[in-house]
N, C-alpha and C positions, 0 to 999 in steps of 0.2 A: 610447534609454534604456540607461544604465548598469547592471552587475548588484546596485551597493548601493541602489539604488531601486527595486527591488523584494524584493529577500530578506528576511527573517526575522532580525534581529540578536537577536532574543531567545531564538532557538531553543537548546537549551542543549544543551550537551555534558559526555561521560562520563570521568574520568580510567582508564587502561590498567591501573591496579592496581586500583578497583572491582571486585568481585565480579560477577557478572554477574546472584545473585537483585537487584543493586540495579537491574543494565540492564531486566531483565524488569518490576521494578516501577515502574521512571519510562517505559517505553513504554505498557505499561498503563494506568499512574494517569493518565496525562498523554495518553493517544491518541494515541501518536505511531504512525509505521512506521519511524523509523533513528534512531537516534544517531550524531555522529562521536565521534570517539575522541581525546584530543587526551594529550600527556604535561603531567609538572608546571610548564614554559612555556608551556603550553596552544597548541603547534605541534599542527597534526591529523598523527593518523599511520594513521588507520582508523576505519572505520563500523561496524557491528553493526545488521543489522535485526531484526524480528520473527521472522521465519524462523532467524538466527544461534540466537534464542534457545529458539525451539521446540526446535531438535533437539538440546537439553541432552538427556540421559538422565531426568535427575532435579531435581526441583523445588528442591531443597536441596542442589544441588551448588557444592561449593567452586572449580570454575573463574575463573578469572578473566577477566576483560572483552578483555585483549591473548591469553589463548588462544584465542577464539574470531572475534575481528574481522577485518575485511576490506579491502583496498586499494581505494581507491576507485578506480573507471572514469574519472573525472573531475572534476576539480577547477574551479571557477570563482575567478576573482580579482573584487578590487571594482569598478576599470574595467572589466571586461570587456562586448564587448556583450551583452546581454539576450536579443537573438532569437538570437545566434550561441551562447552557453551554450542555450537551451533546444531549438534544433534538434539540438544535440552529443546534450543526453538525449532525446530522441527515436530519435536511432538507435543510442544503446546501450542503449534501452529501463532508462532511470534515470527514476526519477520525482522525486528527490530529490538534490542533488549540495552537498558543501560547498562553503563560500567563502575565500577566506585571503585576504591584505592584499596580497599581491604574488607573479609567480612565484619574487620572491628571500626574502619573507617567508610562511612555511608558517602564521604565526600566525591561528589561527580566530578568526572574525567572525560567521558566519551560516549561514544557510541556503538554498537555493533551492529551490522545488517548484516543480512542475508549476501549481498550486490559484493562484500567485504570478501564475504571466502569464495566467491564465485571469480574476484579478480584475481584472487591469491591464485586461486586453481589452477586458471587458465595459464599463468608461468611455466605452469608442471607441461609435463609427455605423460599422457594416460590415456590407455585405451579408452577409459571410459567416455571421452570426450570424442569418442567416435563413433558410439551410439545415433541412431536414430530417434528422432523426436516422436517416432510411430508407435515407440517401444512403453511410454511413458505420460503423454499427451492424456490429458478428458477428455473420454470422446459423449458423454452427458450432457451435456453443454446447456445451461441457461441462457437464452436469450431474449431480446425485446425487437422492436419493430420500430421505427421513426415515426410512426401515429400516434405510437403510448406514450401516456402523460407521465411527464417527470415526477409527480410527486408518486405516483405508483412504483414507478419503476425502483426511486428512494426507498421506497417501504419494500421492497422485496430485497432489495441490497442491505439492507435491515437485516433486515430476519434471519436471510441467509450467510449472511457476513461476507459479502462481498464487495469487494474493491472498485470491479468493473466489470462489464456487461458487453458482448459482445453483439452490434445491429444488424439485424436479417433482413431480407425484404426477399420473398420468394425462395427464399434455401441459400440466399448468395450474401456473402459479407460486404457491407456497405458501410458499416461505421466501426467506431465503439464509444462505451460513455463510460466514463469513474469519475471515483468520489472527487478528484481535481478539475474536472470537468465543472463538476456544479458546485467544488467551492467558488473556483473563476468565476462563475458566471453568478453566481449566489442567489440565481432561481429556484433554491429549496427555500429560504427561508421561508413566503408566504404561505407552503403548505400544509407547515403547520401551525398556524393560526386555524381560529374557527372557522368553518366555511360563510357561518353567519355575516351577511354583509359582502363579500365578495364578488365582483363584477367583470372581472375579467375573466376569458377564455383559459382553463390552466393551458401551461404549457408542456408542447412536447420535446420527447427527445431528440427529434429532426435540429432542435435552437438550441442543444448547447453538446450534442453528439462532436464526436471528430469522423472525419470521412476519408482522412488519413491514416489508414489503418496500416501499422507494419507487421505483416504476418508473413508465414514459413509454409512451407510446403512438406508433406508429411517424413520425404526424404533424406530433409534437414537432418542436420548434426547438430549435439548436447553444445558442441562447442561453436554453432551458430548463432542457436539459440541465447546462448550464454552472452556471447561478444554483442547480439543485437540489445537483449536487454538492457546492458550496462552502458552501450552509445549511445544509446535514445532515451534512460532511465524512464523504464516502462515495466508493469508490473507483470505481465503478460502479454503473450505472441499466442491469436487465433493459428490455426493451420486452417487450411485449405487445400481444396485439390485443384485440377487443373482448368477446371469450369467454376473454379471462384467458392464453389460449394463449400460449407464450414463443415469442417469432418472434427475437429476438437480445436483444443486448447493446452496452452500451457504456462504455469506460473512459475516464480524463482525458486518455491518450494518445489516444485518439480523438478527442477534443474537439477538442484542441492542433494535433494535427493537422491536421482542417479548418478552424481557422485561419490556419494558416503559407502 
């Protein structure tokens, strides 16, 4: 399978002179995690995630889209192979990679995610789709509390380059928070401002957490897994055991993985 049979031609992109409150507002409104970037030929020249956008300073800043954007890792073309582009993002850990018409033509067409070969997949009869989620899963797990302040919790989703964050209270899964969480709620931006002057109590993760949490049980199937993610378009499924207890995790790079 070729790459333009399975990517997203609809997915849309941002011109380099756009503002970037516009980038913040079509990742939002629209649930995205990246935009490419493309000039007035509409040639891609750069991406902008959720992450570019968080660490604006300020909600109403005048940057622009080509100050803050990023050179993509990698590129797909329309021939190219399908598994050979998605094993590329796998190990540069992309979940998302534009597409252009040819190495000699830069001009944007699409999109490819991760969510792309995991639909394609599931078509197929493979064993592998009968795996246990036991087999594959974090069981290391980073987590926060509903007490910790958001801008912390930002700053370690930072560093570690994480998406989302899975809420404990006692050993037992009660929430979770990602980066769509606090673009909605757009309670990052004050944080980073200086603290000089600041009067309000920061805020915790308990205000802009979900407590809706859709997670799996360790004896879950690959092809659970798979089908939950892409109903609910969620980056990751906590496990738990039977007392609610977080025993790991799992993202679409997991997934994909035990597929390949």
């Amino acid at each position: 399978m070729r790459v333009q049979e399975m990517m997203d031609c609809a997915y849309p992109p941002l011109y380099a002179d756009e503002f970037a409150t516009k980038a913040r507002a079509v990742l939002r409104d629209r649930a995205l995690r990246i935009l490419p970037i493309v000039d007035e030929q509409k040639r891609l020249i750069g991406m902008i995630s959720r992450g570019d956008i968080m660490a604006i300073t300020s909600s109403i800043s005048p940057i622009r889209v080509k100050g803050i954007m990023a050179t993509p890792k990698f590129v797909a073309t329309v021939d190219m192979d399908a598994l050979h582009a998605i094993r590329e993002m796998i190990r540069l850990d992309e979940w998302y990679i534009p597409v252009v018409k040819s190495a000699q033509d830069s001009s944007y067409v699409g999109m490819l995610g991760l969510e792309h070969f995991l639909s394609a997949f599931l078509e197929k009869s493979s064993a592998k789709l009968s795996k246990s989620v036991s087999e594959f899963m974090s069981t290391k797990v980073i987590t926060c509390s509903p007490d910790d302040e958001v801008d912390n919790v930002w700053r370690l989703m930072q560093e570690r380059a994480f998406a989302g964050i899975p809420v404990v209270e006692k050993g037992k899964l009660v929430g979770i928070v990602t980066q769509k969480d606090f673009l909605d709620s757009g309670v990052i931006f004050p944080m980073f401002e200086a603290k000089k002057g600041r009067f309000k109590a920061p805020s915790k993760i308990s205000s802009v957490m979900k407590t809706s949490v859709f997670s799996l049980k360790p004896t879950a199937t690959v092809h659970e897994a798979a089908e939950l993610i892409l109903e609910k378009n969620i980056g990751r499924v906590p496990i738990i055991n039977e007392k609610d207890k977080l025993i790991g995790i799992v993202d679409r790079e997991d997934i994909v993985k035990a597929l390949l």
